[in-house]
C-alpha positions in Angstrom: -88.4 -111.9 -68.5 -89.6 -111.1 -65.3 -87.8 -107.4 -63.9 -87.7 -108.7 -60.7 -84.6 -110.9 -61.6 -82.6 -108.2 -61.3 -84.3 -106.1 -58.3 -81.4 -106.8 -56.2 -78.5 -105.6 -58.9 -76.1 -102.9 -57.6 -73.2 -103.5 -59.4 -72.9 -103.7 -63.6 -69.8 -103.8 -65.4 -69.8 -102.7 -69.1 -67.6 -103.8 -71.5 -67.2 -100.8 -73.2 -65.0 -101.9 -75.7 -62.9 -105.3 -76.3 -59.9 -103.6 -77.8 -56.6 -102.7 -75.6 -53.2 -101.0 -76.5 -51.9 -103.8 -74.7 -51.5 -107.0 -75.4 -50.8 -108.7 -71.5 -49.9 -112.2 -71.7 -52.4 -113.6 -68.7 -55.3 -111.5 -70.2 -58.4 -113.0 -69.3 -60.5 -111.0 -71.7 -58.6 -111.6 -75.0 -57.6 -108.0 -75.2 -55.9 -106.8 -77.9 -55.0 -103.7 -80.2 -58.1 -104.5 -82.8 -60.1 -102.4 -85.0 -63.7 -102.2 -83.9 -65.2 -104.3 -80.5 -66.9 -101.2 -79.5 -69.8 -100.9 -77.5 -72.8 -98.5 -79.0 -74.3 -96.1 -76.8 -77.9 -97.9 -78.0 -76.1 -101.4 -76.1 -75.5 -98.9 -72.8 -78.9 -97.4 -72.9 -80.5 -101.0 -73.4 -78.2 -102.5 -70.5 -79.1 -99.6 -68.2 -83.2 -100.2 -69.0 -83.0 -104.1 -68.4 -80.5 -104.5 -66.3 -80.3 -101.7 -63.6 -84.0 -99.9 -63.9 -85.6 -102.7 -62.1 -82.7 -102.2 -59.1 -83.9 -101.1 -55.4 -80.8 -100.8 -54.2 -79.8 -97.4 -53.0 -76.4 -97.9 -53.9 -76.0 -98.6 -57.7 -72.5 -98.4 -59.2 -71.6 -98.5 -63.2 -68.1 -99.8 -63.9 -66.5 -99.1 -67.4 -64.2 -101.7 -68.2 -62.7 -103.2 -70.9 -60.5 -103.9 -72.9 -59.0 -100.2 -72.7 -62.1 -97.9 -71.9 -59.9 -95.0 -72.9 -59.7 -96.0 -76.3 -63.7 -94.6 -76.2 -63.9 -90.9 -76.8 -64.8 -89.1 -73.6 -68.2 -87.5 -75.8 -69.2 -91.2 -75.5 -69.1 -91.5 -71.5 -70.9 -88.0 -71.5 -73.5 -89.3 -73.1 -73.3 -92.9 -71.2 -73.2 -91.0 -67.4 -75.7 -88.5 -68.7 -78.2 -91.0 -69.8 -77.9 -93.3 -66.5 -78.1 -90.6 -64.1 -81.4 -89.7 -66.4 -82.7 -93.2 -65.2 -81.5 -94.5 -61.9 -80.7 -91.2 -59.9 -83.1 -90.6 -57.1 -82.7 -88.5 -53.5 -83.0 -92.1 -51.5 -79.9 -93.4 -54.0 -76.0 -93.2 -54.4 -75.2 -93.3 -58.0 -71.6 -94.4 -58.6 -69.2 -94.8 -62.1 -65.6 -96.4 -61.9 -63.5 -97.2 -64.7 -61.3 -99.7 -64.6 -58.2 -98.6 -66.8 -54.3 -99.9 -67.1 -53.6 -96.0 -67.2 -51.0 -95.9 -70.0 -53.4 -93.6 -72.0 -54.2 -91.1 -69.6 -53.5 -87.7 -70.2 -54.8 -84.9 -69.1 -56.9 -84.0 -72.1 -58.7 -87.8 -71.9 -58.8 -87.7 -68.2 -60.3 -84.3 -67.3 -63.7 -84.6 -68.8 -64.0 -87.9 -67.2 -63.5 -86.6 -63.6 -65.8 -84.1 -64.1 -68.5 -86.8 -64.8 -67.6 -88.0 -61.7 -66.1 -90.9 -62.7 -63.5 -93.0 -60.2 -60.8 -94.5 -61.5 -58.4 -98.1 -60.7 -55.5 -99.2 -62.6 -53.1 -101.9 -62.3 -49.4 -102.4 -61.8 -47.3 -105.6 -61.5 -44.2 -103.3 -60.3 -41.1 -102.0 -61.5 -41.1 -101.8 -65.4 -38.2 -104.4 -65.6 -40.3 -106.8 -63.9 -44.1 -106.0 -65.3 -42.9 -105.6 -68.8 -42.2 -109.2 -69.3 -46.0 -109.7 -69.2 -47.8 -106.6 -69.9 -45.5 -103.6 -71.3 -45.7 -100.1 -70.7 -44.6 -100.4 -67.3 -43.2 -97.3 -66.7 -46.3 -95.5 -68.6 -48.7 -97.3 -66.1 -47.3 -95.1 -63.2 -46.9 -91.9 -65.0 -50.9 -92.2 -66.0 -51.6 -93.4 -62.1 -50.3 -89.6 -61.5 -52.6 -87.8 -64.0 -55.6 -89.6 -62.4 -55.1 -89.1 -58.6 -54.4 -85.3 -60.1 -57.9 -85.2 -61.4 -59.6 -87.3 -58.8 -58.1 -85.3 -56.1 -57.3 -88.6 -53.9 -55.3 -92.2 -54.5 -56.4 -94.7 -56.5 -56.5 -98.7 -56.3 -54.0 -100.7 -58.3 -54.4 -104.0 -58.5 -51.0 -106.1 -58.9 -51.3 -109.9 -60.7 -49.1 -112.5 -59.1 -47.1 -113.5 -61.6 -43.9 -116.4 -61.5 -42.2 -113.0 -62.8 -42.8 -110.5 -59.5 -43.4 -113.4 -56.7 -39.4 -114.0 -56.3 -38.6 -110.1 -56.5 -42.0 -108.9 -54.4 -39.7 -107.1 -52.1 -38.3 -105.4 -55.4 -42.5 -104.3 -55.7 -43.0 -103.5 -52.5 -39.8 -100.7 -52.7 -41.4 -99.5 -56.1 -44.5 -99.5 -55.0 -43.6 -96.8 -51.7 -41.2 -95.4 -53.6 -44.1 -94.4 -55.8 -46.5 -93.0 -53.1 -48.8 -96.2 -53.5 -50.8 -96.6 -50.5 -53.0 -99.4 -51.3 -52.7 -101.9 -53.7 -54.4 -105.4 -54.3 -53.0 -109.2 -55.2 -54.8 -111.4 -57.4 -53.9 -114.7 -58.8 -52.7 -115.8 -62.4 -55.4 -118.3 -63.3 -55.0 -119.9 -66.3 -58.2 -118.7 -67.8 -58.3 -116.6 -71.1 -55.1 -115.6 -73.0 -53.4 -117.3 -69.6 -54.4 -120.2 -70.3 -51.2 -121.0 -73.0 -48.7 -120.0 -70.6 -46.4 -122.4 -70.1 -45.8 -121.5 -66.6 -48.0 -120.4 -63.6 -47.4 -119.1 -60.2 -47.5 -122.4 -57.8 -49.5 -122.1 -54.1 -45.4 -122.1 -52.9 -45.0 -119.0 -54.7 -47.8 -117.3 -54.0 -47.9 -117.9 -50.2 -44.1 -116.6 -49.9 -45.0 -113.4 -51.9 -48.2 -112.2 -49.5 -46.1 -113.7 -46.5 -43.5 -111.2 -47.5 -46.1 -108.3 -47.6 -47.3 -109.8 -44.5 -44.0 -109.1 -43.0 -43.7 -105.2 -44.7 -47.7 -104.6 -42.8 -46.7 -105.6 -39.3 -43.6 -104.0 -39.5 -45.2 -100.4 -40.4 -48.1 -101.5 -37.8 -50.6 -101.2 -40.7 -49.7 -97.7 -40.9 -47.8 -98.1 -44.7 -48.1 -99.5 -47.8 -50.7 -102.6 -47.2 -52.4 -105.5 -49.7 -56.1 -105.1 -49.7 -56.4 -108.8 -50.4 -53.9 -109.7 -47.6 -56.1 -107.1 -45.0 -59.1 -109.2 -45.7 -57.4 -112.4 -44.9 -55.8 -110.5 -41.3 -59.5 -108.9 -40.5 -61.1 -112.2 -41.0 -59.0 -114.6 -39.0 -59.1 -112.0 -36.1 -62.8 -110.9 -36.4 -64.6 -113.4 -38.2 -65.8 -113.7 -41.0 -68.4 -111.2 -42.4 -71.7 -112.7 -43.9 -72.8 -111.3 -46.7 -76.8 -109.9 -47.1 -78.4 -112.3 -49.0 -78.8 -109.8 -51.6 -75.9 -108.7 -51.6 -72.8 -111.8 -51.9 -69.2 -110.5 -52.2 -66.5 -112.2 -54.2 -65.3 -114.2 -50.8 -68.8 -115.9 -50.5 -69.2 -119.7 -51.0 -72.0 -118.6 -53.7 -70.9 -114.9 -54.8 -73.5 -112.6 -56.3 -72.6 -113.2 -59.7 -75.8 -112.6 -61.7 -77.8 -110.9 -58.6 -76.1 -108.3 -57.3 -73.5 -108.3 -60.0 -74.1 -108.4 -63.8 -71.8 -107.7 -66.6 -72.8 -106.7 -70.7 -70.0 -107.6 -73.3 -69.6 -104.8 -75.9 -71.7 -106.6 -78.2 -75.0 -106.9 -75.8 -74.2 -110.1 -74.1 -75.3 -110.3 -70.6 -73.1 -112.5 -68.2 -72.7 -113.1 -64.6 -69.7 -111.0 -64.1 -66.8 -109.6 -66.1 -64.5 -112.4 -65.5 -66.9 -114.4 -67.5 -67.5 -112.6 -70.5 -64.8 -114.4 -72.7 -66.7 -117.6 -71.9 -69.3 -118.2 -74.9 -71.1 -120.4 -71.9 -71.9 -117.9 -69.5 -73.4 -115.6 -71.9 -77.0 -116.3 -70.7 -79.1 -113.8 -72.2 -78.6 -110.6 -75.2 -79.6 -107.7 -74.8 -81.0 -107.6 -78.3 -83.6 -110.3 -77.8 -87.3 -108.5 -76.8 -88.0 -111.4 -74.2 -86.0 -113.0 -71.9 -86.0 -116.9 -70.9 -86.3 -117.2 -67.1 -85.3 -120.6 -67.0 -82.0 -119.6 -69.3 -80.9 -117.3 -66.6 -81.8 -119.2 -63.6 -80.9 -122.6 -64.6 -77.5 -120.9 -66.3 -76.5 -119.7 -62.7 -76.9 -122.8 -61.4 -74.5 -124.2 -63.8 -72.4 -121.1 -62.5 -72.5 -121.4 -59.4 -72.2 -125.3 -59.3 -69.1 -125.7 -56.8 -68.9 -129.7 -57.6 -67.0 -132.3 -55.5 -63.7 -130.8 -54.7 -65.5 -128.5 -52.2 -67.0 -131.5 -50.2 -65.0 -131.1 -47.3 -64.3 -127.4 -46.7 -66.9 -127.6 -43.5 -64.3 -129.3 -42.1 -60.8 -127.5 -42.7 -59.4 -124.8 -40.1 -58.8 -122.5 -42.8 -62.4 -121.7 -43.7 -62.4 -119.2 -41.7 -59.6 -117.3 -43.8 -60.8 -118.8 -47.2 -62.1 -116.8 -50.5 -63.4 -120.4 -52.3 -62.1 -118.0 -55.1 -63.9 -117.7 -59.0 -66.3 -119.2 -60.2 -66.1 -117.7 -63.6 -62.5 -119.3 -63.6 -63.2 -123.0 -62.8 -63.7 -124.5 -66.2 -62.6 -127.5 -68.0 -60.4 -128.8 -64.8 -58.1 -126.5 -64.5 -56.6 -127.7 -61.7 -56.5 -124.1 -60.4 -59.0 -124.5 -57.4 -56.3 -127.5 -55.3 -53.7 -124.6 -56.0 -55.4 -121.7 -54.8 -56.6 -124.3 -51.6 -53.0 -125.2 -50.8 -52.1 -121.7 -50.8 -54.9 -120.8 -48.0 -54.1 -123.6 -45.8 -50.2 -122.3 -46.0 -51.4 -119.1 -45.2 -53.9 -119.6 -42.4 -50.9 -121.6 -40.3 -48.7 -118.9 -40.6 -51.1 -116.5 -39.3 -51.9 -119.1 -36.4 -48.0 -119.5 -35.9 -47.8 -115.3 -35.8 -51.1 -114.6 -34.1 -50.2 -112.5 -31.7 -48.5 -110.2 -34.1 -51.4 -110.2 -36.5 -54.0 -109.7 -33.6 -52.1 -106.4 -32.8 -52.3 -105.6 -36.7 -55.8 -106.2 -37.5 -57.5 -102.5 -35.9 -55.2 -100.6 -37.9 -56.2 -102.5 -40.9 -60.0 -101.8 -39.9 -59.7 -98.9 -40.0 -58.7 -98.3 -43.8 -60.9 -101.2 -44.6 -62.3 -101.3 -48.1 -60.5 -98.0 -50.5 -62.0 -96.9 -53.4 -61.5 -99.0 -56.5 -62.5 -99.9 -59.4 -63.1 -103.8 -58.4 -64.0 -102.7 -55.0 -66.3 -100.2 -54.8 -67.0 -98.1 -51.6 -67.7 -94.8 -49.7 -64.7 -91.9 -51.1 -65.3 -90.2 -48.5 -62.6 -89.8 -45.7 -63.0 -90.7 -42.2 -62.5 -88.3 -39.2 -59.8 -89.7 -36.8 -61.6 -87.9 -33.8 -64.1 -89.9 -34.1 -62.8 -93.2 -33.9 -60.3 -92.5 -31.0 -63.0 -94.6 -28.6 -63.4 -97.0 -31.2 -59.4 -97.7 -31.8 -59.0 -97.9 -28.1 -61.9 -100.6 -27.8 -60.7 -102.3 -30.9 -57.4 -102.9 -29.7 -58.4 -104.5 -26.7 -60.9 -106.4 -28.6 -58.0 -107.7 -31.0 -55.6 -108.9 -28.2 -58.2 -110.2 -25.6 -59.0 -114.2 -25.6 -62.1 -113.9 -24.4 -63.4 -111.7 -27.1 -66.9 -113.6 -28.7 -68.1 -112.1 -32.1 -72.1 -113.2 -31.0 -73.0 -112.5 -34.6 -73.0 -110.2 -37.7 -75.8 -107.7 -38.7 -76.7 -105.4 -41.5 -74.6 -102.6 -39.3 -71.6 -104.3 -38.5 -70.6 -107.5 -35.6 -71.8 -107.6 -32.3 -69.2 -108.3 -30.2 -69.0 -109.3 -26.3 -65.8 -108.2 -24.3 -65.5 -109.2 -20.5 -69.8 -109.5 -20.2 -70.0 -105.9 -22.2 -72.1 -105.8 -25.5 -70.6 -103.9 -28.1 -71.2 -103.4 -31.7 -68.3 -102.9 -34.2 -69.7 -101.0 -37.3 -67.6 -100.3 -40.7 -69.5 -97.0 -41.9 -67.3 -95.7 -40.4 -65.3 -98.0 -38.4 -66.1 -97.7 -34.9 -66.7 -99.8 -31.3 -70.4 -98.6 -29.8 -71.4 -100.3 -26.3 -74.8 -101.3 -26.4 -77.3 -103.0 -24.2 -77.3 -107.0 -24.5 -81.1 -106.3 -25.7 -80.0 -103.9 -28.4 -77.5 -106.6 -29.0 -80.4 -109.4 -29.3 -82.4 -107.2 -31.5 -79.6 -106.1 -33.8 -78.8 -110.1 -34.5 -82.7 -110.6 -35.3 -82.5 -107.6 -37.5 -81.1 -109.8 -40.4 -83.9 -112.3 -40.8 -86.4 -110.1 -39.5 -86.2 -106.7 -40.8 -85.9 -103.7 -39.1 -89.3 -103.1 -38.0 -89.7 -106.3 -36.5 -86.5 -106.6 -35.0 -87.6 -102.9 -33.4 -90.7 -104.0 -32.2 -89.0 -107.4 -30.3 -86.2 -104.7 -28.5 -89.8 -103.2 -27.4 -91.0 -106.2 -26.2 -87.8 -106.4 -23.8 -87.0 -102.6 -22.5 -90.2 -100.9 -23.5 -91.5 -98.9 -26.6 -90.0 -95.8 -25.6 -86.9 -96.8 -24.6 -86.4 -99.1 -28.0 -87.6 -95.9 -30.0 -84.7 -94.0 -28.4 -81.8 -96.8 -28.7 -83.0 -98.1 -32.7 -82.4 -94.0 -33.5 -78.9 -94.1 -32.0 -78.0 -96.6 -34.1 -75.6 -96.7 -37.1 -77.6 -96.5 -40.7 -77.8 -100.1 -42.3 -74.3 -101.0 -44.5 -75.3 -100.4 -48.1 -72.4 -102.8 -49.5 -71.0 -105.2 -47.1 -68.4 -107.3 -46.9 
């Protein structure tokens, strides 16, 4: 198979192993305490060679998931991080390893070789023990691991939180848990009735879920983004009042109509299997090619994505609805034998994009303090650890508030280093590396929109054309660097 398939891969999640000390109820991977299901270093090397060698991107992060990845020995990731920085590190790239962990197992004998690989961490946490242990267990050992890892990473870590029927009537119960417990930032994802969920005999209704993240809603605007805040909940906020961000082409987050399952994003199962993503490795279907096989079938992994990727009828007439603007069109890897999950996840985002019309003015004033911790470090959602220096962004803040609450504010366009953005006949360009306002000429403005389909050279040479070589030589240097990993 052609290398070039995968030129555009920045993101690979290994399974490192299938077994878990848990035994979650919704699991989507099957997980359970097992003998075996372990991935061999030879599978790692041979995923890192096929899959991630070919990559140009100059970010490249490998996720360890699972399964429990802890249940590896820590001589095994040595080897793993060792090997992979032997291959794909080079001064033009970052080189990144999460690991994405439900944190009962970590001690500081496991977890202190790991950080010193370098390796960043994410757990997950439905709440309160009383409330998380009716579907997972461990509750309380979830949160007492969370500490031993933000000890040896030296910063917070994401936890992601499962809607469950369980924790939707009692999120408030969360929320206090969650502060009580220093969490900063967490995530909310959806029960889908995929995997071990898929016997449940109950699921969390578009009802439920909408008066859950209405609740955190209320909790954000009441600390003016300043407290405990839903990553999920900030993307919905940022992208009713800025637009939505378009993805490079090479590059499609989870919230695209097409994501990048199977271009920017691969996944290996423990036993070689390559699949779009991780959320699809328990589906036989979406295994599209081994590992073990010498030569690859184009047509298998093209035509496989297709089928992937394949939205069907029920999408017909999102052009249409108001609450595109908001929507995530949600997981493809989920979507499988009509699970009916794709008109509950739709109701939901049509709920909430009328509240946030009905409250606009409230979630306008909301949205620059949510830019401004845009995107922590996670597991699921990987980014930049470094922190941001509040000096400066104080002309940014300023402009981004008066952005947020003025009517006549018109995103003209996105681009590779942020929106361009007009403001009472003033050109400005909102970047997210870090995130910051920048007033620009309206020709700097034109070239950056061209920059997309053009490239940067071209896209220079046409700001030439307008204000003169010298002058475009000048403003393309002041410029913010190109985003490595939109969205």
């Amino acid at each position: 198979m052609d290398s070039r398939s995968f030129r555009e891969v920045r993101h690979a999640i290994f399974q490192t192993t299938r077994a878990c000390n848990l035994s979650c109820s919704y699991c989507y991977a099957n997980s359970a305490p097992m003998a075996g299901h372990r991935m061999s270093l030879d599978t790692f090397r041979r995923g890192v060679d096929r899959l991630l060698a070919p990559s140009r991107a100059d970010v490249v992060t490998i996720q360890f998931h699972g399964g429990e990845p802890f249940l590896l020995p820590a001589d095994w990731y040595e080897e793993a991080v060792g090997y992979a920085r032997s291959v794909l590190e080079r001064p033009e790239r970052t080189l990144r390893f999460h690991m994405q962990t439900n944190g009962t197992l970590a001690t500081d004998e496991r977890v202190a070789p790991l950080a010193r690989l370098g390796i960043l961490f994410s757990t997950s946490s439905d709440g309160p023990p009383a409330i998380a242990d009716l579907f997972r267990g461990k509750g309380a050992a979830v949160m007492e691991g969370r500490r031993v890892l933000e000890k040896h990473q030296g910063a917070p870590i994401g936890v992601i939180t499962v809607l469950t029927p369980q924790n939707c009537p009692r999120i408030d119960e969360v929320l206090d848990y969650f502060e009580a417990e220093d969490v900063r930032d967490f995530e909310t994802v959806i029960l889908y009735r995929f995997g071990r969920g898929t016997d449940m005999s109950v699921d969390t209704s578009a009802k439920m879920i909408f008066d859950a993240r209405r609740r955190i809603l209320d909790r954000m605007i009441a600390s003016g983004g300043r407290g405990l805040a839903d990553r999920t909940m900030a993307e919905y906020v940022l992208s009713f009042v800025f637009g939505r961000r378009k993805d490079p082409r090479g590059n499609r987050s989870c919230g695209s109509f097409y994501c990048g399952a199977g271009t920017s994003v691969v996944a290996v199962s423990w036993d070689g299997g390559v699949f779009p993503c991780h959320k699809s490795i328990e589906e036989a279907r979406w295994r599209l090619l081994d590992l073990g096989q010498d030569e690859w079938d184009v047509p298998s992994w093209s035509n496989g994505l297709d089928r992937y990727h394949h939205k069907g009828t029920f999408w017909f007439d999102c052009d249409s609805c108001p609450a595109r603007s908001i929507c995530t069109f949600s997981c493809s890897a989920f979507y499988v034998d009509g699970s009916g999950d794709e008109e509950r996840e739709c109701a939901f985002t049509k709920m909430l994009h009328r509240h946030l019309v009905e409250r606009e003015t409230e979630v306008r004033a909301l949205a620059p303090a949510l830019a401004l911790r845009r995107r922590p470090v996670s597991a699921e959602n990987p980014g930049s650890p470094d922190g941001i220096d509040p000096e400066r962004l104080l002309f940014g803040l300023e402009k981004m508030i008066d952005f947020a609450r003025d009517p006549e504010r018109r995103v003209l366009g996105w681009t590779p280093r942020g929106h361009v953005l007009e403001v009472e006949g003033r050109t400005y360009l909102l970047t997210t590396a870090p995130t910051r306002i920048l007033e620009i000429a309206p020709a700097v403005g034109r070239a950056l929109l061209a920059e997309h389909s053009l490239g940067s050279e071209a896209a220079r040479r046409q700001l030439g054309s307008e204000v003169g070589e010298d002058g475009a030589l000048e403003a393309w240097s002041a410029l913010p660097p190109l985003v490595a990993n939109s969205r």
